[in-house]
C-alpha positions as CSV (number, residue, x, y, z in Angstrom):
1,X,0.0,0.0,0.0
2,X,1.4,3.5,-0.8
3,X,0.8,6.5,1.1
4,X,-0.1,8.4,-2.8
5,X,-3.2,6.6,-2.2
6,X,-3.3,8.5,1.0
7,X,-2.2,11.7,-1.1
8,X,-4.8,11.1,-3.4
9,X,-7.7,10.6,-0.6
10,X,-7.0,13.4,0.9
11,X,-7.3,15.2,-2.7
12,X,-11.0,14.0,-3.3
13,X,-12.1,14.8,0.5
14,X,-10.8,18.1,0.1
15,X,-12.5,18.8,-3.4
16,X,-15.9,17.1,-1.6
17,X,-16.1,19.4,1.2
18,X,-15.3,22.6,-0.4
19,X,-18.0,21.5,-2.9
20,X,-20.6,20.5,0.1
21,X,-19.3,23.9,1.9
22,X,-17.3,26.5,-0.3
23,X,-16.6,28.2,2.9
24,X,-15.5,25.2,5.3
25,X,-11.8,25.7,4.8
26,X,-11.6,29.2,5.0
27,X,-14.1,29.0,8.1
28,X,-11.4,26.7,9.8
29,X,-8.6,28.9,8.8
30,X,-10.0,31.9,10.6
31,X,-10.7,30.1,13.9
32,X,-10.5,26.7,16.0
33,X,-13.4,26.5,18.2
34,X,-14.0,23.1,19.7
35,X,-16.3,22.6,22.6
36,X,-14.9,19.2,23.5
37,X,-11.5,18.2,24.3
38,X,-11.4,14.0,23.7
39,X,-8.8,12.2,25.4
40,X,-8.8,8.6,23.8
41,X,-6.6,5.6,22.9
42,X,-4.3,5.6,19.9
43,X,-6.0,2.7,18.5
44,X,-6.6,3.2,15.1
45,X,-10.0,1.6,15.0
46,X,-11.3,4.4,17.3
47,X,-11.1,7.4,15.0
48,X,-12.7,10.4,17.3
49,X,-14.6,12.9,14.9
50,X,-16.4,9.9,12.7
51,X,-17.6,8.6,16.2
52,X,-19.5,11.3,17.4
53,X,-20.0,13.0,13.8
54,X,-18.2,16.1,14.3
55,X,-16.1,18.1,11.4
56,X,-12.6,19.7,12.3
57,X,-12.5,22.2,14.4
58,X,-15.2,21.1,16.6
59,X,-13.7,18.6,18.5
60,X,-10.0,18.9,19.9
61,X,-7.9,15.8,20.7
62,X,-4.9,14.0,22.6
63,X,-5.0,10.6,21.7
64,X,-2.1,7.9,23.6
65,X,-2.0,4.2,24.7
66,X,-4.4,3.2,26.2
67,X,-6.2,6.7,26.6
68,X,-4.1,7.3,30.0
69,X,-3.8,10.7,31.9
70,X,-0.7,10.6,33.7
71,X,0.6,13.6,36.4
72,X,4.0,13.3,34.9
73,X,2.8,13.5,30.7
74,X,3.5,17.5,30.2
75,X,2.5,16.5,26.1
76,X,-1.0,15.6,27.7
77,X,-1.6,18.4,30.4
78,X,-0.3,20.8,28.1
79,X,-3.1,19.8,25.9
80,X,-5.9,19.5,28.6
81,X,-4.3,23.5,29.6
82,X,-4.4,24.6,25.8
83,X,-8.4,23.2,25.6
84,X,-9.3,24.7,29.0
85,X,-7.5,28.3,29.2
86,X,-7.2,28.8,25.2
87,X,-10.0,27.2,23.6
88,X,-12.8,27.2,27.0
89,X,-13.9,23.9,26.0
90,X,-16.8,23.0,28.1
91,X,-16.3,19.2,28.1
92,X,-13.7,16.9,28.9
93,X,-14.2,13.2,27.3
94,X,-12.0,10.3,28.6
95,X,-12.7,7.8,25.9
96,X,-11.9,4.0,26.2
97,X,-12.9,1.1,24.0
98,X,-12.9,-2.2,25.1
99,X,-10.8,-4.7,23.7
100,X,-8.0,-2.2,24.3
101,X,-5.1,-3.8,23.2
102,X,-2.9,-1.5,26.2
103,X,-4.8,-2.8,28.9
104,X,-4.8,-6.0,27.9
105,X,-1.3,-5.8,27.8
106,X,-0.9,-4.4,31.3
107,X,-2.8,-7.8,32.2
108,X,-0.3,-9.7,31.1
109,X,2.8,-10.7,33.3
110,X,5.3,-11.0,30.1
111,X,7.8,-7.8,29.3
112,X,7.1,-6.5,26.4
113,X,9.4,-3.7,26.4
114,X,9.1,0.1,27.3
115,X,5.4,-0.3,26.8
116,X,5.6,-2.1,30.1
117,X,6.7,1.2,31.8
118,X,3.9,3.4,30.3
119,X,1.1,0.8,30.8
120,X,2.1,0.8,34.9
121,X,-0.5,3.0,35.9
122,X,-3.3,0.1,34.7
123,X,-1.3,-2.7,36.5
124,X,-2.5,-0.7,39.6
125,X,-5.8,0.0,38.5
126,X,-6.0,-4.0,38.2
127,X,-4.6,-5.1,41.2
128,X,-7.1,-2.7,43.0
129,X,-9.9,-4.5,41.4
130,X,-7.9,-7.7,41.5
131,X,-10.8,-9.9,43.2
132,X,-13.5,-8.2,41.2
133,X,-11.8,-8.6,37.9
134,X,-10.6,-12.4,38.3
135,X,-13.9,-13.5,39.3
136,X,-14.7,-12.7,35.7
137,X,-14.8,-16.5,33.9
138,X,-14.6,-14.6,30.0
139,X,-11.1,-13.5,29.5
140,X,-12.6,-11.0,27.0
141,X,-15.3,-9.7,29.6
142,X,-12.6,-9.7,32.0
143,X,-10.5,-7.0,29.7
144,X,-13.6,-4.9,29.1
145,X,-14.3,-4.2,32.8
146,X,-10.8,-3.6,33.4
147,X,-11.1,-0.7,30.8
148,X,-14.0,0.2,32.1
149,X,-12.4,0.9,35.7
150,X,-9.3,2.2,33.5
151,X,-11.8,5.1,32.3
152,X,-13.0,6.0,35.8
153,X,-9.2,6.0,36.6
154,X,-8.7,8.7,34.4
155,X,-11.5,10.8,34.6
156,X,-10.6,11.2,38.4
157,X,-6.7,11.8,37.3
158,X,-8.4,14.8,34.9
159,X,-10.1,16.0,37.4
160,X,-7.1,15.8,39.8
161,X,-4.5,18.4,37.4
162,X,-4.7,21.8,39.4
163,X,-5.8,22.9,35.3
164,X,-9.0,21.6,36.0
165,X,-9.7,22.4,39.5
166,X,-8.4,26.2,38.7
167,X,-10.3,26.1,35.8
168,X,-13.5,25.9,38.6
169,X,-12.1,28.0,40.8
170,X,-12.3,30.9,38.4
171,X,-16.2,29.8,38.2
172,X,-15.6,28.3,34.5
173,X,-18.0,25.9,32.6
174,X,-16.2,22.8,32.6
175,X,-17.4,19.2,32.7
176,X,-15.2,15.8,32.6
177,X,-17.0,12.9,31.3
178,X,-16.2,9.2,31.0
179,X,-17.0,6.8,28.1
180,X,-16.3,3.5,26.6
181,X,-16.5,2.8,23.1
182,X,-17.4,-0.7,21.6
183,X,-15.8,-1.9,18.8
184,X,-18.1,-4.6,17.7
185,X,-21.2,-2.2,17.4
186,X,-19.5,1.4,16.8
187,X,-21.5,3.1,20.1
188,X,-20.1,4.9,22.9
189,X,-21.6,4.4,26.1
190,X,-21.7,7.0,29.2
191,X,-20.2,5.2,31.8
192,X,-21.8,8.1,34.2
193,X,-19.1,9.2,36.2
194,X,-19.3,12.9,35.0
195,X,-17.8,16.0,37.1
196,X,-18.8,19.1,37.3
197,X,-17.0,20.5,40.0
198,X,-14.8,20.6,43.1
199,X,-17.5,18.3,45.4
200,X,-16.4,15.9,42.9
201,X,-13.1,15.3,44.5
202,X,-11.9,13.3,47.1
203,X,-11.2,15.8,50.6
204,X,-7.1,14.6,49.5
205,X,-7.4,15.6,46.1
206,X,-9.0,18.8,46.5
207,X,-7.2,21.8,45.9
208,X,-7.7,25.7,47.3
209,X,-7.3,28.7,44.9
210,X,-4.0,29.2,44.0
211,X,-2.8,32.2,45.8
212,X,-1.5,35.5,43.8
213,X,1.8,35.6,42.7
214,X,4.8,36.6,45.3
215,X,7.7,38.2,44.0
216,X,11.3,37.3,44.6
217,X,12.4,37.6,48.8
């Protein structure tokens, strides 16, 4: 397979949307204006704006193994910051899909490389739910709950980043949702653990205002 083909794909989308909607390009041009930010899974079978049927430019995105938000990823809180203080988006999407080949791999007791060292955080999340999850006879059900806890995982780690819990401080509009998409039938499912704001926190977890800048002593 070439990547022309891919050349030449993107030739005829281009010609069919400026055709559909003379003024689509130069619309985009002129301003990004998501209102969602989607954190989801590399996986390639989970493409993000066919899924919810969204053009460019309404719908911004940081996709990684395994759809993981970790404290320590600047290239992912620099995204969440750049959707919150930039963009305002008003709603945070953790997006899993189950079958996920990451935490199925974080299952796994093998090494598989530096994979192993990224996919840590969902080692954790499964030995928390250790009894839970191996009472689970289908080895394929058992992999779908464990992304389903995965996705609550991260939806509290969102809401965790002082971004977000600033981001309420200053009285902003901001949601952080949790789904799970399914491969087999192409539907995301709410997996209602949405937060809205700082009750949603855990007493640890839950940050004051940040006080005003102090100058050099």
């Amino acid at each position: 397979m070439s990547v022309e083909r891919l050349l030449e794909n993107n030739r005829i989308w281009a010609a069919a949307k400026t055709k559909a909607d003379p003024d689509f390009f130069p619309r985009l041009k002129r301003q990004q204006a998501p209102g969602y930010l989607w954190i989801g899974c590399a996986d390639s079978r989970v493409p993000a704006n066919e899924i919810v049927n969204l053009d460019p430019g309404e719908l911004f995105v940081h996709r990684n193994v395994a759809n993981l938000v970790v404290p320590s990823d600047l290239n992912c809180l620099s995204v969440l910051q750049y959707a919150i203080e930039v963009l305002g988006v008003r709603h945070v999407i953790v997006v899993g899909h189950y079958g996920c080949g990451g935490v199925r791999t974080a299952m796994d007791t093998h090494q598989f490389g530096l994979i192993d060292n990224w996919l840590r955080p969902i080692k954790d999340i499964y030995d928390a739910h250790r009894a839970e999850l191996d009472a689970i006879a289908d080895p394929e059900r058992r992999v779908d709950a464990l992304c389903e806890h995965n996705v609550r995982a991260q939806v509290k780690s969102v809401i965790q980043t002082t971004i977000v819990q600033n981001a309420w401080h200053r009285g902003q509009d901001l949601e952080v949702h949790g789904w799970i998409y399914g491969l087999g039938d192409g539907l995301a499912r709410d997996l209602g653990v949405t937060a809205c704001g700082p009750g949603c926190l855990s007493p640890v977890h839950r940050m004051g205002a940040p006080e005003g800048r102090r100058g050099p002593r």
